[in-house]
Backbone as CSV, one residue per row, in Angstrom:
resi,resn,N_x,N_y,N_z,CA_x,CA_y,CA_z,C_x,C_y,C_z
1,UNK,45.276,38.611,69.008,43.965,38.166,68.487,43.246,39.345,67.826
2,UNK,43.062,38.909,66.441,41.762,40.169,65.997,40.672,40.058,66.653
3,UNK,39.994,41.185,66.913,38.834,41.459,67.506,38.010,42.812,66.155
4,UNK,38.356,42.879,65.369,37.467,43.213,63.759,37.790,43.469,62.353
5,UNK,36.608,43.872,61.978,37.239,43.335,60.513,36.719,44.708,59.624
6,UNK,37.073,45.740,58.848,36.767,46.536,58.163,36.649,46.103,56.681
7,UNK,35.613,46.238,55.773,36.060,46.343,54.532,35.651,47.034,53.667
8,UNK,36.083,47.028,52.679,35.770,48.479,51.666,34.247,48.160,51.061
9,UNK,33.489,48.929,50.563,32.280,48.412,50.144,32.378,47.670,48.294
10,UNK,32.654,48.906,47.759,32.741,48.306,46.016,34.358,47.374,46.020
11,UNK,33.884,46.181,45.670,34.836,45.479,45.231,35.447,44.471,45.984
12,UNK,34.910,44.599,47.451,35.521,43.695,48.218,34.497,42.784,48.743
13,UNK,32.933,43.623,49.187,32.105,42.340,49.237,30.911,42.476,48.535
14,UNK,30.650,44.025,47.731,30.065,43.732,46.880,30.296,44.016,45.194
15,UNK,30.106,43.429,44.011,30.167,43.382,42.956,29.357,44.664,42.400
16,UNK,30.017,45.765,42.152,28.694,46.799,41.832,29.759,47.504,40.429
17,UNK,30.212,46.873,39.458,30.625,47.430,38.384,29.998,47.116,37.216
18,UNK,29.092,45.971,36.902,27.886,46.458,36.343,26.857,47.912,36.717
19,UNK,27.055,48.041,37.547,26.052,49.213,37.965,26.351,50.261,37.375
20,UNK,27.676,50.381,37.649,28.399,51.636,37.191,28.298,52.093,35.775
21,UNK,28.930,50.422,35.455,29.199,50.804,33.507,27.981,50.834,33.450
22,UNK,26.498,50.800,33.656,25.253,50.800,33.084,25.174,52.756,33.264
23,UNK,25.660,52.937,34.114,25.284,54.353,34.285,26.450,54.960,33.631
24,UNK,27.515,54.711,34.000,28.183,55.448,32.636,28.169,55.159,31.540
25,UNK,27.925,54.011,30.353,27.406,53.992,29.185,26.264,55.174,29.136
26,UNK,25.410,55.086,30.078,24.033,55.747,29.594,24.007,57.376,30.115
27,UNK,25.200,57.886,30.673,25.620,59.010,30.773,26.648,59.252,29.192
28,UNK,27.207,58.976,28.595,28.581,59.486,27.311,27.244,58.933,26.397
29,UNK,26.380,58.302,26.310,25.303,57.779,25.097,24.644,59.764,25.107
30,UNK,24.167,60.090,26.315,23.311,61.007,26.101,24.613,62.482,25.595
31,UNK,25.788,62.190,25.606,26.749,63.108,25.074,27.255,63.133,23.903
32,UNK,26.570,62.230,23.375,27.050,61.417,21.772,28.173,60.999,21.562
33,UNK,28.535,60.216,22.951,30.002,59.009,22.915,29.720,57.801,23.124
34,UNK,30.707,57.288,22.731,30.685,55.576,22.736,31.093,54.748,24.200
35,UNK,30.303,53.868,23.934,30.153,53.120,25.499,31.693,52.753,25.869
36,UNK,31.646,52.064,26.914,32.930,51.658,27.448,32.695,50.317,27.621
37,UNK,33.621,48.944,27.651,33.107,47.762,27.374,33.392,47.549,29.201
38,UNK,32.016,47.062,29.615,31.996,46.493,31.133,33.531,46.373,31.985
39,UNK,33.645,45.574,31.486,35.298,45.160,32.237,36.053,46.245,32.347
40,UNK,36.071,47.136,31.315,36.737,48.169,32.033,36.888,48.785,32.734
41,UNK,35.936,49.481,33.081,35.373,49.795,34.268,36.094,49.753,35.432
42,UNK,36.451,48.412,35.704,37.577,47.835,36.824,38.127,48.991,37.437
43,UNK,38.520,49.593,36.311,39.962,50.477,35.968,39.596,51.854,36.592
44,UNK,38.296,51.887,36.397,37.554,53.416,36.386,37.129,53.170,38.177
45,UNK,36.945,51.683,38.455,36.073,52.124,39.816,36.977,52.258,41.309
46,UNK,36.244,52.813,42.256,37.538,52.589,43.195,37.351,53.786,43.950
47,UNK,37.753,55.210,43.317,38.318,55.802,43.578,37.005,57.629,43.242
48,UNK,35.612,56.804,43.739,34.532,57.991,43.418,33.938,58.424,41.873
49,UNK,33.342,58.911,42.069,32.164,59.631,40.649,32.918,60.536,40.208
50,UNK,33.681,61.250,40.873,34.401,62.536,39.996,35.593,62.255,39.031
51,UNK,36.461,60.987,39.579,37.144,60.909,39.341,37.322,59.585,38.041
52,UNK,36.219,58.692,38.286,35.456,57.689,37.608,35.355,58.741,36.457
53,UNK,34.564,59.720,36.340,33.982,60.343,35.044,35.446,61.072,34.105
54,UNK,36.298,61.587,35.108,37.711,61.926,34.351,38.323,60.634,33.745
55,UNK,38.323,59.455,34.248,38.945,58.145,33.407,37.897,57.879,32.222
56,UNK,36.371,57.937,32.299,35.786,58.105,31.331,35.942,58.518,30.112
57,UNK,35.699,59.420,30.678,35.966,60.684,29.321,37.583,60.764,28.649
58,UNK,38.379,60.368,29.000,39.566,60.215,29.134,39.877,58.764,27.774
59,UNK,39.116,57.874,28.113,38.843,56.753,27.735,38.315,56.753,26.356
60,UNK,37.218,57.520,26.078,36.695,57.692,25.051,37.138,58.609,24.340
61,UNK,36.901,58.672,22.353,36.978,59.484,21.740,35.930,60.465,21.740
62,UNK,36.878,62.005,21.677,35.784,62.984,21.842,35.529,63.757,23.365
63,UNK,36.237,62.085,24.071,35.925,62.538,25.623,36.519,64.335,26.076
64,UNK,37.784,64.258,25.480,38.325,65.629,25.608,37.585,66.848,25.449
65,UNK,36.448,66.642,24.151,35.707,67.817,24.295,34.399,68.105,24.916
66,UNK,34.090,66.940,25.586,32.780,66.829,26.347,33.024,67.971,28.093
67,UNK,32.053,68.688,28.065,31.937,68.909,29.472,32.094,68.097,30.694
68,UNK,32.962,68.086,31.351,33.172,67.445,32.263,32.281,67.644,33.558
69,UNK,31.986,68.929,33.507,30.660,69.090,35.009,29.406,68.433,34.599
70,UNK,28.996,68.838,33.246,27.456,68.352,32.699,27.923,67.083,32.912
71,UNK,28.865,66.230,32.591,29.077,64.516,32.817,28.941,64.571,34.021
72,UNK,29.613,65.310,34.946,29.766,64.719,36.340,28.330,64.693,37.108
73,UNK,27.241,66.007,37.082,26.890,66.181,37.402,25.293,65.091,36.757
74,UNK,25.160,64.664,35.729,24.522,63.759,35.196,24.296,62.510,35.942
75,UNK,26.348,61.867,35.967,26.460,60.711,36.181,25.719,60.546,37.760
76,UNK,26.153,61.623,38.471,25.692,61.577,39.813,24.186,61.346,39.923
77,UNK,23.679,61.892,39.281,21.970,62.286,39.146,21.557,60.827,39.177
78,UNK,22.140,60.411,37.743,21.246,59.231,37.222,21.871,57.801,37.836
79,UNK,22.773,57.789,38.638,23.287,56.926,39.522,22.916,56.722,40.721
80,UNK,22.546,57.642,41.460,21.752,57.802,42.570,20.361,57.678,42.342
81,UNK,19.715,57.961,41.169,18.248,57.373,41.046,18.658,55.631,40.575
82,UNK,19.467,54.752,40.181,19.558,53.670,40.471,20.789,52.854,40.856
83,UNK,21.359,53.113,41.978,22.491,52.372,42.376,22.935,50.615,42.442
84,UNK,21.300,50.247,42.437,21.710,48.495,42.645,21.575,47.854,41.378
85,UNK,21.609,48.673,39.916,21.666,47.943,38.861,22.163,46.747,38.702
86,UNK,22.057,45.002,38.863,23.036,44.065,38.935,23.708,44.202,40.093
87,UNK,23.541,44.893,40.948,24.678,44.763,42.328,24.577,43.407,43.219
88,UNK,25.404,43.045,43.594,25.336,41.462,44.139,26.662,41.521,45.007
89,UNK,26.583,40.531,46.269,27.693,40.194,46.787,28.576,39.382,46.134
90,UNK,29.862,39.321,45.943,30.699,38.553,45.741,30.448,36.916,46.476
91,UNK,30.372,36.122,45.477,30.280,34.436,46.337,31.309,34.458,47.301
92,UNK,30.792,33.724,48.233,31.408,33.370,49.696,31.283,34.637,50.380
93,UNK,30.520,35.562,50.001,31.089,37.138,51.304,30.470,36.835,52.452
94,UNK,29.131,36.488,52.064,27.977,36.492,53.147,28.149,35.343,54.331
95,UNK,29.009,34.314,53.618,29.395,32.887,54.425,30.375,33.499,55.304
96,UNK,31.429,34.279,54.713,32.594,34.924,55.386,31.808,35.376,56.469
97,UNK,31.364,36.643,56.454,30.289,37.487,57.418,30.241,36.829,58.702
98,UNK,29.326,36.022,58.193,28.705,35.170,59.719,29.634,34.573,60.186
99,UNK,30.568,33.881,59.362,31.573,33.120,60.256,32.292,34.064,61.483
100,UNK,32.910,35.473,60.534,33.453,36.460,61.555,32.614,36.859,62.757
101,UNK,31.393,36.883,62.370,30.510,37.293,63.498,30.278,35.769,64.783
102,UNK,30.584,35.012,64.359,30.301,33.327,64.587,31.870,33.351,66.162
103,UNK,32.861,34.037,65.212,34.115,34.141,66.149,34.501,35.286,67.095
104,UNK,33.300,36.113,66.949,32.643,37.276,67.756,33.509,38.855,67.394
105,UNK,33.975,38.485,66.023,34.484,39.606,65.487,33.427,40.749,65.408
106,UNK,33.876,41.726,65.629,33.002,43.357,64.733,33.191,43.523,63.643
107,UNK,32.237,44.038,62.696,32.560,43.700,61.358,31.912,45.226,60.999
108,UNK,33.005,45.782,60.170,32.499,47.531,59.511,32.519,47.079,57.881
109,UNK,31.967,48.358,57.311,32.168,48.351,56.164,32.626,50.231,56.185
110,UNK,33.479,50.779,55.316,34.412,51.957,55.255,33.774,52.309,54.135
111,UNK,33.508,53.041,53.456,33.385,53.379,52.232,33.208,55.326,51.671
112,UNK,33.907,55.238,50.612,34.224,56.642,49.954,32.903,56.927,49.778
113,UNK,31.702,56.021,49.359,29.720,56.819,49.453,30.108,57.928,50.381
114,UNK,29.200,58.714,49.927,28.720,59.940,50.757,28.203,58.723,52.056
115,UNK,27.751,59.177,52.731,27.688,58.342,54.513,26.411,57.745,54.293
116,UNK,25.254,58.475,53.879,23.570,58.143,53.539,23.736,57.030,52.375
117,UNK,24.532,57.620,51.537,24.636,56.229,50.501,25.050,54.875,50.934
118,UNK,26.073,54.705,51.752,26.496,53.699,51.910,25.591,52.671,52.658
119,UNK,24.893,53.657,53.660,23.960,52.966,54.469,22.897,52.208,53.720
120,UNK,22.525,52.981,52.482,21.833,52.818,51.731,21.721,51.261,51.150
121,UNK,23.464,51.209,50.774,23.627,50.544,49.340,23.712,49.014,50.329
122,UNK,24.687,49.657,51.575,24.995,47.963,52.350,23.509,47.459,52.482
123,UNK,22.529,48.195,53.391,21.188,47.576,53.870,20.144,47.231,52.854
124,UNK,20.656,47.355,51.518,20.156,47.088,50.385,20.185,45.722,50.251
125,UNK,21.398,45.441,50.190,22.453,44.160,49.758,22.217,43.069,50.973
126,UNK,22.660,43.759,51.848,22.785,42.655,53.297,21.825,42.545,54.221
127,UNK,20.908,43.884,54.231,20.039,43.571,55.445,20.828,44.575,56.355
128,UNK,19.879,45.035,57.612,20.222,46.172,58.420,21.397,45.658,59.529
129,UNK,21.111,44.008,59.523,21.386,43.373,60.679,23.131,42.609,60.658
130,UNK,23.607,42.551,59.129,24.700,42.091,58.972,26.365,42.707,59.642
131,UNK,26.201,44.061,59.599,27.084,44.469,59.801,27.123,45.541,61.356
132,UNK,27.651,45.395,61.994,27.938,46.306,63.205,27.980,47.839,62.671
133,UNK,28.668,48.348,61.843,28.598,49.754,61.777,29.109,49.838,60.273
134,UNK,28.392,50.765,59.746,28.453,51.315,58.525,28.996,52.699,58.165
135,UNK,29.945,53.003,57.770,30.735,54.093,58.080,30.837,55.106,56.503
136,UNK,29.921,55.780,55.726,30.183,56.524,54.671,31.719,58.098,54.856
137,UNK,31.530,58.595,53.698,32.200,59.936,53.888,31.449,60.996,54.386
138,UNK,31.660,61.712,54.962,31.029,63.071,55.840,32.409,64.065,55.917
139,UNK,31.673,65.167,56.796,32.468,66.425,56.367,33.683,65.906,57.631
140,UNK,33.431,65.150,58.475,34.130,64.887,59.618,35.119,63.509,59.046
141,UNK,34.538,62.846,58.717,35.234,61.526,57.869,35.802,61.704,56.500
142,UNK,36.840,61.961,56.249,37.352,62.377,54.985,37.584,61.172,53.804
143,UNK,37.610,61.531,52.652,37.860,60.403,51.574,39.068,59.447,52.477
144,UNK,38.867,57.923,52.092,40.291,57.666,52.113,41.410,58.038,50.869
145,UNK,42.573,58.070,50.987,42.981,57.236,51.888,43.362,57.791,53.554
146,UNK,42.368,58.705,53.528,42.686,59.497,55.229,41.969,58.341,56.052
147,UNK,42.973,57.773,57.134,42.498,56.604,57.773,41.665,57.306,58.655
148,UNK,41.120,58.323,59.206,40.201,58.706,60.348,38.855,57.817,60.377
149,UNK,38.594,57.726,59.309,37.260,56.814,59.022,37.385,55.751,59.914
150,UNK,38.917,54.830,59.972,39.016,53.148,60.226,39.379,53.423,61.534
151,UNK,39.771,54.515,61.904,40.108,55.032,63.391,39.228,55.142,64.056
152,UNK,37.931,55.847,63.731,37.067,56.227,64.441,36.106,55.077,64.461
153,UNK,36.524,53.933,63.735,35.313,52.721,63.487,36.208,51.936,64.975
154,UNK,37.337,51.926,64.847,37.990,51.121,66.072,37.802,52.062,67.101
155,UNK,37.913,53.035,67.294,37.560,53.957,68.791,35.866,53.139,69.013
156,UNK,35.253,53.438,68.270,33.710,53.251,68.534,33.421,51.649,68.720
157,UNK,34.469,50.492,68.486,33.929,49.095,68.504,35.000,49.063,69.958
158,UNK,35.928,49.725,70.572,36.460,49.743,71.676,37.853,48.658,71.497
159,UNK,38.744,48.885,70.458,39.894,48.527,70.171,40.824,48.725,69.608
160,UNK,41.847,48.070,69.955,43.124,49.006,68.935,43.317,48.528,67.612
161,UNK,43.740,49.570,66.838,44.426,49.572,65.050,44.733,48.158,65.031
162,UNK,45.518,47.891,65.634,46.407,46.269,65.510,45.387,45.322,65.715
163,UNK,44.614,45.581,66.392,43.677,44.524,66.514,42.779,43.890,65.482
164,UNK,42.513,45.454,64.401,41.692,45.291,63.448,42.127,44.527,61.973
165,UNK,41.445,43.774,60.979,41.767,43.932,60.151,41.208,44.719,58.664
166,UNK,41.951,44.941,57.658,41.489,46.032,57.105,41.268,45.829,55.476
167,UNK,40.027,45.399,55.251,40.291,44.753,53.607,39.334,45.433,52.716
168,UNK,40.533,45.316,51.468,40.170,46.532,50.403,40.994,45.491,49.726
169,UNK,40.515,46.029,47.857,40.924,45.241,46.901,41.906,46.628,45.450
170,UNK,41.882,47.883,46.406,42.569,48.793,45.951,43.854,49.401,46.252
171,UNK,44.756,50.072,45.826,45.700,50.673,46.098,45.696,51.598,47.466
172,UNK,44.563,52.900,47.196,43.557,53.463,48.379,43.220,52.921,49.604
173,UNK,42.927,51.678,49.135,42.403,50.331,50.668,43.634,50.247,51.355
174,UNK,44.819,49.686,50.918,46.367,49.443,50.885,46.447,50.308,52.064
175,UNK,46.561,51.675,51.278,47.576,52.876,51.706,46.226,53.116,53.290
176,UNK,45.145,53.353,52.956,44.375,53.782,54.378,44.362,52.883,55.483
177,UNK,44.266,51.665,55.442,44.433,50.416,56.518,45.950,50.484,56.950
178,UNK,47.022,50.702,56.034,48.567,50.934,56.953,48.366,52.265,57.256
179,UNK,47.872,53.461,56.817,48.322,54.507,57.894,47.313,54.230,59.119
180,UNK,46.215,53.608,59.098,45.738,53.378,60.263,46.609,52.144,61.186
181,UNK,47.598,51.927,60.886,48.100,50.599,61.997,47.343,49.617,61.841
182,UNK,46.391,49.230,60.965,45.557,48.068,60.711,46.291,47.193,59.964
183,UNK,45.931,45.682,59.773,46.251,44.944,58.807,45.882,44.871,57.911
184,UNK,46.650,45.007,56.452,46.082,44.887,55.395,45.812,43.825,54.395
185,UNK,44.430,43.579,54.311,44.424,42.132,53.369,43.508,42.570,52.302
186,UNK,44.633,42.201,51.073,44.173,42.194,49.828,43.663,41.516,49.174
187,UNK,42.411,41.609,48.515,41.353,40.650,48.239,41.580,40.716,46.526
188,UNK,41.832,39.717,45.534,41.820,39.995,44.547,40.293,39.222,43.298
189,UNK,39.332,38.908,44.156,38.248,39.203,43.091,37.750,40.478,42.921
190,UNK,38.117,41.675,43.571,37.933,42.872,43.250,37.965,43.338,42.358
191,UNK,37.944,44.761,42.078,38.313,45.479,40.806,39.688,45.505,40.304
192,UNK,40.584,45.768,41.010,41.770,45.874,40.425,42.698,44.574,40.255
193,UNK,43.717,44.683,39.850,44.898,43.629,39.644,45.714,43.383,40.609
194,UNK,45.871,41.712,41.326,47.456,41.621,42.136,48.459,42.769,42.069
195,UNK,48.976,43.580,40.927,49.780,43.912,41.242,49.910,45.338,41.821
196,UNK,48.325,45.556,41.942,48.245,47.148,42.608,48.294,46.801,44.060
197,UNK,47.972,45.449,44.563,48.073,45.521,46.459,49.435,45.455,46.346
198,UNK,49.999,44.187,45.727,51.759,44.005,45.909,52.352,45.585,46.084
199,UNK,52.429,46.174,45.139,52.955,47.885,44.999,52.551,48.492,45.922
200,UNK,51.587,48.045,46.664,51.102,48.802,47.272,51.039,48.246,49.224
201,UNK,52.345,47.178,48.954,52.315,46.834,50.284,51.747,46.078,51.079
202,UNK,50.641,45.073,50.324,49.401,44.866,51.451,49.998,43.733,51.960
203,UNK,49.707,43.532,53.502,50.272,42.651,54.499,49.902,41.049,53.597
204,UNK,48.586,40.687,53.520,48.507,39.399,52.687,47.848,39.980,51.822
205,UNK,47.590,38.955,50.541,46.585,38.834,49.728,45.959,37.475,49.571
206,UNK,44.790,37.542,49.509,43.722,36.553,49.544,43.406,36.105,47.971
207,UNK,42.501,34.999,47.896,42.261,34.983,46.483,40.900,34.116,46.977
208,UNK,40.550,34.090,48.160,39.037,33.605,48.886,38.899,33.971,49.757
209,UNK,37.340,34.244,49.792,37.048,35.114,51.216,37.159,34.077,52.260
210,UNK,37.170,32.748,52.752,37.823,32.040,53.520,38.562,31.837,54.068
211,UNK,39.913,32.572,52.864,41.224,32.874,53.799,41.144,33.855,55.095
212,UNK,40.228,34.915,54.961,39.976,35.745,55.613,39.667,35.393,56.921
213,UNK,38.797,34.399,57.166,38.169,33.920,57.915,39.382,33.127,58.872
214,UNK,40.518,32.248,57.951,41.173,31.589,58.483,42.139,32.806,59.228
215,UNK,42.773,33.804,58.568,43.412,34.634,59.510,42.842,35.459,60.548
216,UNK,41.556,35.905,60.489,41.065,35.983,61.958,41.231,35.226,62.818
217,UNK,40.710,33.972,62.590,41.078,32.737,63.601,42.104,32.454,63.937
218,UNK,43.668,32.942,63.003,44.514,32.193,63.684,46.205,32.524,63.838
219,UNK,45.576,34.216,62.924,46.239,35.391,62.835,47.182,35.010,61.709
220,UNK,47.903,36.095,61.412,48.615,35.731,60.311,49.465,35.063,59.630
């Protein structure tokens, strides 16, 4: 029987890639480059600000000769003065939620945010009261895909890896939920494509947050 449920923050229950492309358009505008069309983005998110701004720039013409710290250090600035640009839960997350909580699951959210951000961005979105524990990056909690994060969320809810399940809609999500012994369920209204969980191993993939709900209840 599961007894919880981890999930990644961008992409799995909330929609925050408008946010992004608003702040990176309006970071390469003030460098005298050309925007990036929304959807792309997809491609860019996932995987942090530093690394987001290298697919950027990467992306665009010109990007090659742009400073990459003045970008990075911009994007950060002017992203953190507005993170919930358009940010929204994915339909059905919030129904999911309660149901898990309804079947007396623990419910985390994991996320690559610095630790203050995340707290930030979930209690923004959901309210203080939705989720059992909110888990950012810190000097002790490392990026994933280092599972210590999903480890230390199951030490602290008082259960084992196997017990948990572990959902992310990335490659990163994939790889950190199996080295933690967690189950991995791949959610594909996310950012990325079916074929980055497949490659990437994930125990199921979902295509509704319902399913989710049904394999808590009744395992896999």
């Amino acid at each position: 029987m599961y007894k919880a449920c981890i999930f990644d923050l961008d992409g799995t229950i909330a929609d925050t890639v408008e946010s992004i492309a608003y702040v990176g358009n309006k970071t390469l505008k003030e460098f005298g480059l050309p925007p990036i069309p929304v959807k792309d983005y997809n491609f860019y998110a996932g995987d942090g600000a530093d690394e987001l701004v290298r697919r950027m720039l990467a992306a665009v013409p010109g990007g090659d000769r742009a400073d990459y710290e003045a970008v990075r250090v911009l994007y950060r600035k002017w992203f953190g003065e507005n993170p919930f640009y358009h940010v929204k839960p994915f339909e059905g997350i919030v129904a999911l939620l309660e149901g898990l909580k309804q079947q007396g699951l623990k419910i985390a959210v994991f996320s690559n945010k610095p630790h203050e951000a995340a707290i930030e961005v979930v209690h923004k979105i959901f309210g203080e009261q939705m989720f059992h524990k909110v888990q950012g990056q810190t000097a002790e909690i490392p990026r994933k895909p280092s599972p210590l994060g999903a480890l230390a969320i199951a030490g602290e809810f008082g259960v084992k890896p196997e017990e948990c399940l572990y959902c992310g809609d990335t490659n990163t999500d994939m790889d950190t939920g199996k080295a933690a012994g967690m189950l991995t369920i791949g959610v594909t209204w996310g950012f990325r494509p079916r074929t980055e969980l497949e490659e990437h191993k994930a125990d199921v993939i979902v295509d509704k947050p319902q399913e989710i709900l049904d394999i808590a209840r009744r395992g896999r």
